[in-house]
TIFIRO-214875 format. One line per field, with one value per residue (C-alpha): y, z negated, x negated. Coordinates in Angstrom, 3 decimals. Each point is the difference from the previous one (the first is absolute). Example, Ala and Ser with C-alpha at 12.3 -4.5 7.8 and 13.67 -1.06 7.14 Angstrom:
! TIFIRO-214875
y: [-4.500,3.440];
z: [-7.800,0.660];
x: [-12.300,-1.370];
! end
This chain:
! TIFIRO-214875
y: [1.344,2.618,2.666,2.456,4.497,1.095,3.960,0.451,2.272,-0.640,-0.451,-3.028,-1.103,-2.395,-4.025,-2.670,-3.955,-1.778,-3.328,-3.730,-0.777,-1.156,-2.064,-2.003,-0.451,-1.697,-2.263,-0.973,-0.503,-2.220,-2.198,-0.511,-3.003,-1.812,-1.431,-1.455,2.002,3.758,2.834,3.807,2.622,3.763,3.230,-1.243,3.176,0.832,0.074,-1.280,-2.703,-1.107,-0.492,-1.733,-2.634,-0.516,-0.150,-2.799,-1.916,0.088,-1.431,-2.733,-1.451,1.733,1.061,3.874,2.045,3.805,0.485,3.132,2.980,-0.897,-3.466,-3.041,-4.113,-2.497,-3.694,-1.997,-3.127,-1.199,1.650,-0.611,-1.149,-0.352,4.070,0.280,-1.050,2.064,3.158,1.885,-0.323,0.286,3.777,0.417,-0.800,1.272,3.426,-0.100,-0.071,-1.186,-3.189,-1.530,-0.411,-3.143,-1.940,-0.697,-0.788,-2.194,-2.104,-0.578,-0.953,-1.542,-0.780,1.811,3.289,2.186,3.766,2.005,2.810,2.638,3.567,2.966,3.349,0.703,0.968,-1.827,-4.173,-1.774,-3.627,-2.744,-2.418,0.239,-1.602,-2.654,-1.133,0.101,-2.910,-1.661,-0.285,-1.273,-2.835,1.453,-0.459,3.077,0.907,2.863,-0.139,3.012,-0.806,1.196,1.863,-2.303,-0.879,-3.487,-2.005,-3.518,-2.166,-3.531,0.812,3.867,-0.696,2.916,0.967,2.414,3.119,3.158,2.650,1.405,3.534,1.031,-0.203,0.454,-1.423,-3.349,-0.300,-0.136,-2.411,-1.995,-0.113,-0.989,-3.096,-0.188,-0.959,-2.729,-1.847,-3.060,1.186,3.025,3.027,2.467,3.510,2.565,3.530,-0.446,3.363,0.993,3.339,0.285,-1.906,-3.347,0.544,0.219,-3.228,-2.035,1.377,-1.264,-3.225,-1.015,1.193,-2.675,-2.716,0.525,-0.301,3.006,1.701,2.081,3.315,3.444,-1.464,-0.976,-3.797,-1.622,-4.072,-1.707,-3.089,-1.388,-1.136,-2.051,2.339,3.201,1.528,3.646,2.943,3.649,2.946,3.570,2.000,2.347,3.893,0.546,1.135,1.676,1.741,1.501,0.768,1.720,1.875,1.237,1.830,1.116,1.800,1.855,0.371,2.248,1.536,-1.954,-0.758,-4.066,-2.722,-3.361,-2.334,-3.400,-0.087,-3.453,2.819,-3.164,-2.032,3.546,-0.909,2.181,2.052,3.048,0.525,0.367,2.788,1.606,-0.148,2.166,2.459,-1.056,0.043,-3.086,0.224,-3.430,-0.303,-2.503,-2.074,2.858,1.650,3.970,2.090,3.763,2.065,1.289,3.092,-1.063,-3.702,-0.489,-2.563,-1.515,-0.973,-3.071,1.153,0.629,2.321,-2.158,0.233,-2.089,-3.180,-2.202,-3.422,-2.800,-3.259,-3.547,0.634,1.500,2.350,2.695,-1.777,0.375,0.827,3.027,1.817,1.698,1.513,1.241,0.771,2.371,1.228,1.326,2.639,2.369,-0.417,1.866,-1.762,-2.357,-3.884,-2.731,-2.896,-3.227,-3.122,-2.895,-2.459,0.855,1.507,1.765,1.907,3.208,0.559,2.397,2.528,1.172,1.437,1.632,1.758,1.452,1.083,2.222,-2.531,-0.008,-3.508,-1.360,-3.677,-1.202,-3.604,-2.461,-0.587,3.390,4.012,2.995,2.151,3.764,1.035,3.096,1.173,0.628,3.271,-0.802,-2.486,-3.002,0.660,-2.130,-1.920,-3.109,-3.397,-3.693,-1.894,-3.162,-1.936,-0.027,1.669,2.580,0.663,1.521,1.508,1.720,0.451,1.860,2.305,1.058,0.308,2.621,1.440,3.677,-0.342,-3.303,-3.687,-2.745,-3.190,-3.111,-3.687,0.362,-4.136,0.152,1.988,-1.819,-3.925,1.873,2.754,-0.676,2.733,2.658,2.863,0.107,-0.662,3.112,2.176,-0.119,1.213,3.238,-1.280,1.307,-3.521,-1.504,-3.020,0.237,-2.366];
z: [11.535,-1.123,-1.922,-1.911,0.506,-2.561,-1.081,-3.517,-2.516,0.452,-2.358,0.188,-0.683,0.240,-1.051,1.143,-0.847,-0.624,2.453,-1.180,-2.349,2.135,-2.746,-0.621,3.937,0.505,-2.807,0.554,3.655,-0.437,-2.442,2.885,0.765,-3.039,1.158,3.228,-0.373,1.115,-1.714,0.381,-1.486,-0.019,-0.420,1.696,0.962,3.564,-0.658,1.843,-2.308,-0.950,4.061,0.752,-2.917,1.669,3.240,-1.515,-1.359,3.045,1.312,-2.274,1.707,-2.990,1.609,-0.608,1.185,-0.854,-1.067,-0.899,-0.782,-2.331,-0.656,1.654,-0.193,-0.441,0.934,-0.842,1.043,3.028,-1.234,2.222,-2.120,2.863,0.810,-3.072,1.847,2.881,0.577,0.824,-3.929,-1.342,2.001,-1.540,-3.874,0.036,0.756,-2.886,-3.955,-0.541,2.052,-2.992,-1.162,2.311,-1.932,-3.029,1.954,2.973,-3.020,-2.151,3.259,1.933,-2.158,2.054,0.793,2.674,-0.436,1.495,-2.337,0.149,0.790,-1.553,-1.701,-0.268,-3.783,-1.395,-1.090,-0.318,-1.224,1.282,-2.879,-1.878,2.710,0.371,-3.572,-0.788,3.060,-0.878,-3.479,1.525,1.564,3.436,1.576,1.328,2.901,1.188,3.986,-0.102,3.273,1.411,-3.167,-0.869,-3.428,-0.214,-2.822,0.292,-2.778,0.526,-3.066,-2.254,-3.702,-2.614,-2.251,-2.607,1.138,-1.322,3.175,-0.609,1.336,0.698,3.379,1.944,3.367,-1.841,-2.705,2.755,2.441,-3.454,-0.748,3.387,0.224,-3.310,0.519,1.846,-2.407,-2.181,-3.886,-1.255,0.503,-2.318,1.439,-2.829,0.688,2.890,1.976,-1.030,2.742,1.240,3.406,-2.397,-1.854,3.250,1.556,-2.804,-0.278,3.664,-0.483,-2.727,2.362,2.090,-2.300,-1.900,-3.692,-1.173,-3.641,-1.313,2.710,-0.442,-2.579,0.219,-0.807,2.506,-0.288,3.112,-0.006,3.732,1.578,3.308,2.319,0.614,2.040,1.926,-1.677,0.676,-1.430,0.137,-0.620,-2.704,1.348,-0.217,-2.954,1.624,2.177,-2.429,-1.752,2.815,0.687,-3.385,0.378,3.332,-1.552,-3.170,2.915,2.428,-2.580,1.338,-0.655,0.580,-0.549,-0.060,0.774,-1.650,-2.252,-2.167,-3.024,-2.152,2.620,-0.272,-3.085,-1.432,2.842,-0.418,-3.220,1.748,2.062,-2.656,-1.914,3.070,-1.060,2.568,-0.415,1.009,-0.597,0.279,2.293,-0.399,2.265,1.652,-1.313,0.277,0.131,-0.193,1.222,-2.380,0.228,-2.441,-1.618,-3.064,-1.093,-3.372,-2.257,-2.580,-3.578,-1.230,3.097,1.977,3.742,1.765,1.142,2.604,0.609,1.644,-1.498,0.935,-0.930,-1.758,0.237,2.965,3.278,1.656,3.551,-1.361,-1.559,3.366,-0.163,-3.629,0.781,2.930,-1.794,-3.068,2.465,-0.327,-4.044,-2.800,-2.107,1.021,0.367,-0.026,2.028,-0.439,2.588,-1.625,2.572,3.434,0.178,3.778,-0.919,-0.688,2.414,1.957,-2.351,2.103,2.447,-2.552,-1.080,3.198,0.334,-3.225,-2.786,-3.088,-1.287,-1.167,0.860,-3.051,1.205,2.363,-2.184,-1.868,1.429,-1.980,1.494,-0.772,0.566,2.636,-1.430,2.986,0.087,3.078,2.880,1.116,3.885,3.139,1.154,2.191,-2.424,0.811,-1.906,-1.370,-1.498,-0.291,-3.708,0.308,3.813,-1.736,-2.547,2.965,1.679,-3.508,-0.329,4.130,-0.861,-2.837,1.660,2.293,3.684,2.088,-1.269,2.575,-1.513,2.238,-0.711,-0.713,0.401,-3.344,-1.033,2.354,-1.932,-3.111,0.421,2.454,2.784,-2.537,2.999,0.513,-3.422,-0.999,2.939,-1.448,-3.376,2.461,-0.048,2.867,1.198,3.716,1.558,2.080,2.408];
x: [7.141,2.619,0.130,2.165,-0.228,1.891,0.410,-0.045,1.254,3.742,2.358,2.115,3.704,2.350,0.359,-2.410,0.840,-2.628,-0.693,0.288,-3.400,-3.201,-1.541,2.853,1.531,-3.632,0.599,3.918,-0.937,-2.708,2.641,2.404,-2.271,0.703,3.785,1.548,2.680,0.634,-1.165,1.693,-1.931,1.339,-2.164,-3.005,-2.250,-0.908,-3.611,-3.094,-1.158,3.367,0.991,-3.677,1.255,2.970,-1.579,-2.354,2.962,1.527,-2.969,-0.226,3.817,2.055,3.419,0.313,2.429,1.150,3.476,0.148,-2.175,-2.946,2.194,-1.339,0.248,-2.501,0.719,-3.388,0.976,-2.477,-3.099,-2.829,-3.369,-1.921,0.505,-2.528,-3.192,0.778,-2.494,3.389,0.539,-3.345,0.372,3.230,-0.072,-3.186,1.038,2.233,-0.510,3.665,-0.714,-1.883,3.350,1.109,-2.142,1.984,3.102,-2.005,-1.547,2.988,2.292,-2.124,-3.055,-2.637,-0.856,-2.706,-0.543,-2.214,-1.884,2.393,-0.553,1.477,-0.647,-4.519,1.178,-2.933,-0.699,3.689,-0.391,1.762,-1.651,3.564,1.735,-1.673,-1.047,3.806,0.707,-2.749,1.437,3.206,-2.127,-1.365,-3.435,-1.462,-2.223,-1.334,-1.787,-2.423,-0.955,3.712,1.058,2.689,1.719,1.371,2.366,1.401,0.971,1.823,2.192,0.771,0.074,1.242,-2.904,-0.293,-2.741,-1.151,-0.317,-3.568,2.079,3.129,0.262,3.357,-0.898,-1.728,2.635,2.780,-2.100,-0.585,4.178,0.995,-2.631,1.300,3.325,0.503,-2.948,0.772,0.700,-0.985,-2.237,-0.394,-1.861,-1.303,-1.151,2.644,0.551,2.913,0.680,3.660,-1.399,-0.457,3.151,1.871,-1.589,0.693,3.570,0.101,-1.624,2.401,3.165,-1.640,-0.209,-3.221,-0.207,-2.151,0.139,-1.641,1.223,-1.706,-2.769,-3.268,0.449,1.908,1.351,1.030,1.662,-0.654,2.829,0.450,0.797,1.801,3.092,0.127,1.552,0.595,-2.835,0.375,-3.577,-0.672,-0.678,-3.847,-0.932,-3.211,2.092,2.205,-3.262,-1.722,3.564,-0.118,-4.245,1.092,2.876,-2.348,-2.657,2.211,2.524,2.691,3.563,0.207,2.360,-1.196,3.165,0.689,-3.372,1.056,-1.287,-0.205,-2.830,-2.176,-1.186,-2.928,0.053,2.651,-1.981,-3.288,1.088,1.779,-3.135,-1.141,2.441,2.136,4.089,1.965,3.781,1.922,2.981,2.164,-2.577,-1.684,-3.037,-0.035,-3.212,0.373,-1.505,-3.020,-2.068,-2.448,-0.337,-2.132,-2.306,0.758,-2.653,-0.419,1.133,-3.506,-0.333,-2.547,0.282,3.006,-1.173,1.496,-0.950,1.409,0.539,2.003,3.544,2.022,-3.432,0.341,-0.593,-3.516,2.055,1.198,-3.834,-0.654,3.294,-0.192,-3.463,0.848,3.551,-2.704,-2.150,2.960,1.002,-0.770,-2.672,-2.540,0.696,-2.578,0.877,-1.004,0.031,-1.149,0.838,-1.426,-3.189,0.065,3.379,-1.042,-2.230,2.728,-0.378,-2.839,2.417,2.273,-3.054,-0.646,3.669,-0.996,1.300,-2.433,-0.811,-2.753,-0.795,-1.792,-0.757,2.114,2.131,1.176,0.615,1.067,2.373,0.084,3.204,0.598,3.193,1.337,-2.262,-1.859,1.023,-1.570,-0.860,0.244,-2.660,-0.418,-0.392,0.156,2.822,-2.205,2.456,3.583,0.456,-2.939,1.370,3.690,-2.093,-1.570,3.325,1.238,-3.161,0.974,3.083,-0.548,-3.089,-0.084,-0.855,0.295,-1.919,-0.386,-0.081,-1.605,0.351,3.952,0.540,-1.329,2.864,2.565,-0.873,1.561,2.622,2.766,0.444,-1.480,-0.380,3.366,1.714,-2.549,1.236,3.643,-1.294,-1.270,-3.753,-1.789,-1.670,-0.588,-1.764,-2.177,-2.835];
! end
């Protein structure tokens, strides 16, 4: 395992573009399955769990092939089913929380579907029950072998339905649209995620021949059609990155500009940070941060203590609480932050405390943070990143901190944020790898 040395304290400067977005490459790569025909998708991020899908695709007989940088094809037309009950893919998908996303395409092409349980972040109990309710709605048996931890659908025939998503999830509501659309009649999804990922996929889907309405809202209609053809998809940039970009800036008094945001997909987000006290100046499509001295809390108008919460959207995303969380140990004012959806994602604050940052954890669920002001510095200490978000929230607090950090466990940081060592060092971080 790797880790990161970085030497705090340093003032950065300079522009930083953000990669292609994670959460939706897994999605839109997982859709190539759905047609014959080829698929060419631009501004895919070189990241760990994006390249392990790909790897698994490949696996499965889809024809991939990289045209240019972070632009590849897909060609899905001799996919192998029998590659599914191989213990070579039982290792694979199951090492990856993005896999569950081949279901929804393998059932609505092909009419069956094997997963493994999928792996991912330890961020605390992340129900798959969505997933599957929604297929079964559309007609599909389900199956689950707890004996080899596999999850099974197969249905002789998809039929729309009308259902009610008992939550917003982003992952089941897009495995739900693509089994969705190749179904006889209509389906009609409410409480539908409705995140820039799922607006994006069904943008895609209809450039291919789908028939979905509904865009950007939380009740989708899909009218299933017969098939569909290939088409050409360029990623949004990652939202969480330009999020994290944006705390690592307040954190180290920096000078940053975040290339090419899409301001528009951000949604809620610039105004979180500005609630922070933090100054965001739109630039044509960049996003400036200047570089602050101090940055102020606000608080509500009857002058109770900021709050911030995450929430489906257009609420603030639940990827980026670590990084307000650790962004708030150096305002002015006290923040309480709220995760409501994961119940293991605070549990890093532990080591910002011991790099001198005063919160108080009040439960798993909720920390105050006492801003420092700026009037004393975090310090370096040696931490272990445990998941991707909380390990950049680490990275920032380093960053910003006197003295040298060592952070182990960097693949956790590598499945998320493309090459971050070296985009960082051309900001003027101080930040190595090392065995």
């Amino acid at each position: 395992m790797g880790s990161f040395k970085i030497t705090g304290s340093k003032s950065l400067n300079g522009e930083i573009i953000p990669q292609g977005a994670k959460n939706e490459a897994l999605q839109i790569i997982c859709a190539t399955i759905l047609t014959r025909n080829k698929m060419t998708i631009h501004n895919i991020p070189d990241i760990r769990d994006v390249n392990k899908l790909i790897e698994l695709l490949a696996d499965l007989g889809v024809k991939i092939e990289k045209i240019a940088e972070g632009s590849f094809t897909f060609q899905a037309d001799q996919i192998n089913l029998d590659y599914l009950h191989t213990e070579a893919f039982k290792e694979k998908g199951g090492g990856l929380r993005g896999s569950i996303m081949l279901l929804g395409p393998m059932l609505s092409r092909f009419k069956k579907g094997v997963i493994p349980q999928p792996g991912g972040d330890k961020i605390g109990r992340r129900r798959l029950d969505t997933h599957f309710t929604g297929m079964q709605k559309l007609g599909a048996e389900f199956t689950y072998n707890e004996k080899e931890k596999l999850f099974a659908v197969e249905a002789t025939e998809l039929k729309g339905n009308y259902m009610l998503l008992d939550e917003a999830s982003v992952t089941g509501t897009a495995n739900i649209v693509m089994a969705a659309v190749l179904a006889k009649g209509k389906t009609t999804i409410f409480n539908a995620a409705c995140e820039p990922y799922l607006s994006q996929l069904c943008n895609m889907l209809n450039r291919m021949g789908a028939n979905i309405t509904g865009v950007g809202s939380n009740l989708l209609n899909i009218e299933g059609v017969d098939s569909l053809d290939g088409t050409e998809h360029t990623m949004l940039p990652d939202m969480i990155e330009v999020g994290s970009f944006i705390g690592m800036a307040a954190m180290t008094k920096s000078a940053i500009t975040i290339k090419n945001v899409n301001y528009e997909a951000l949604g809620i987000i610039p105004e979180v940070f500005r609630r922070l006290g933090i100054i965001l100046i739109q630039q044509n499509g960049d996003l400036h941060i200047p570089r602050q001295e101090s940055y102020g809390v606000e608080t509500f108008m009857d002058g109770s203590i900021m709050t911030i919460a995450d929430a489906p959207w257009p609420g603030f995303t639940p990827d980026l609480i670590s990084i307000a969380l650790v962004t708030a140990i150096q305002a002015k004012g006290s923040v309480l932050i709220h995760q409501k959806m994961f119940e293991s994602r605070l549990f890093f604050v532990d080591k910002l405390i011991d790099m001198g940052a005063q919160i108080i954890l009040c439960d798993p669920h909720r920390a105050t943070v006492i801003g420092l002001n700026h009037q004393h510095s975090l310090r370096g200490i040696r931490m272990t990143s445990p998941d991707i978000r909380a390990g950049v929230a680490l990275l920032i607090a380093a960053l910003s901190a006197e003295g040298t950090s060592i952070i182990d466990n960097i693949e956790q940081i590598d499945r998320g944020y493309q090459n971050i060592d070296g985009r960082l060092r051309k900001l003027g971080a101080d930040i190595v790898r090392i065995a």
